[in-house]
C-alpha positions in Angstrom: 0.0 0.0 0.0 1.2 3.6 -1.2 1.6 6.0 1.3 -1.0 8.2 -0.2 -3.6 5.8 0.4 -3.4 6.2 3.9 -5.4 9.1 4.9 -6.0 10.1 8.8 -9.5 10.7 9.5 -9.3 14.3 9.7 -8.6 14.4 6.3 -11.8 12.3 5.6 -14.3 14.7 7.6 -12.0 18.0 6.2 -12.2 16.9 2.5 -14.9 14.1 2.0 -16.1 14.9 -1.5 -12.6 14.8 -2.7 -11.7 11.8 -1.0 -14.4 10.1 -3.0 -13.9 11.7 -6.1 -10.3 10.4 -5.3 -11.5 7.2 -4.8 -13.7 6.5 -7.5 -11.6 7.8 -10.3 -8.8 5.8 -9.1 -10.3 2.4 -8.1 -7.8 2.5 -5.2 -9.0 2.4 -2.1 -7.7 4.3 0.8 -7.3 3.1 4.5 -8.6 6.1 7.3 -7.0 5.8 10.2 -7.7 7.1 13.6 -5.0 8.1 16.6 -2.8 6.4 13.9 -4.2 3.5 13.6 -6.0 2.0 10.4 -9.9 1.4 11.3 -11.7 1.9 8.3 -11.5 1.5 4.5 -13.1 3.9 1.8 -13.2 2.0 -1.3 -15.4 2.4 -5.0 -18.8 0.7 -5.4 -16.8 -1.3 -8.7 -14.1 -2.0 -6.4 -16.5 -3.1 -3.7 -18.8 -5.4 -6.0 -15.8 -7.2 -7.6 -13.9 -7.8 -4.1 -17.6 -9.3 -2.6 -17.8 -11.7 -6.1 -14.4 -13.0 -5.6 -15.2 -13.6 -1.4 -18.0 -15.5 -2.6 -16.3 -17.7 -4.9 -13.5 -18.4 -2.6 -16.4 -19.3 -0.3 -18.4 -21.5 -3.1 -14.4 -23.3 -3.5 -13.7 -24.0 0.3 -17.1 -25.5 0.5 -16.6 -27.2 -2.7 -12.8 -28.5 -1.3 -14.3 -29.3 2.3 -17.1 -31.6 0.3 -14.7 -33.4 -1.4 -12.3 -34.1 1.3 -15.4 -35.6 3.4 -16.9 -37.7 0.2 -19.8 -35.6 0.1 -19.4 -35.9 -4.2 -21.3 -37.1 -6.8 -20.7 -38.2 -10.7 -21.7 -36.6 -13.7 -24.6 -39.1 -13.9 -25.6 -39.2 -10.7 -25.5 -34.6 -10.7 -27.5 -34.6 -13.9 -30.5 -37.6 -12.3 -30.9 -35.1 -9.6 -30.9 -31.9 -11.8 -33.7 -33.8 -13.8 -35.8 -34.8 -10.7 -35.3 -31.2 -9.4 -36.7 -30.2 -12.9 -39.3 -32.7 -12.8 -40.5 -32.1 -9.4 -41.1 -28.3 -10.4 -42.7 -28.4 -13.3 -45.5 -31.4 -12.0 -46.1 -28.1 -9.1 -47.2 -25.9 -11.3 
């Protein structure tokens, strides 16, 4: 992290709406930090969607990596019977 993209949080309250001007031009995020200490992060909406889509998918691969290690799997036949009962199962509710 650049030394400019740590901010102390008088500099937030003093100069908000360039902070996020800042902020969103550069996709960088900044780190406030209080009595010298980092506490929060002010970051772009962009930045923010793409950083909660890749937490997600690292959370979709752990769970994906514990399943496997404890057998939970199935085969390609066996996914695709289910998918087709699922399918089934729906379409006889409506």
């Amino acid at each position: 992290m650049l030394k400019e993209d740590i901010k102390p949080i008088t500099y937030l309250k003093n100069r908000t709406a360039e902070l996020v001007s800042e902020v969103h031009e550069t996709g960088r995020a900044v780190v406030i930090t209080q009595n010298g200490a980092a506490r929060v992060v002010v970051m772009d909406v962009a930045t923010y969607d793409r950083w909660r889509q890749a937490t997600s998918l690292l959370r979709l691969i752990a769970h994906s990596d514990e399943a496997v290690r404890s057998g939970r799997i199935l085969t390609t036949e066996e996914a695709f019977a289910h998918a087709e009962e699922a399918i089934g199962a729906a379409m006889e509710t409506e």
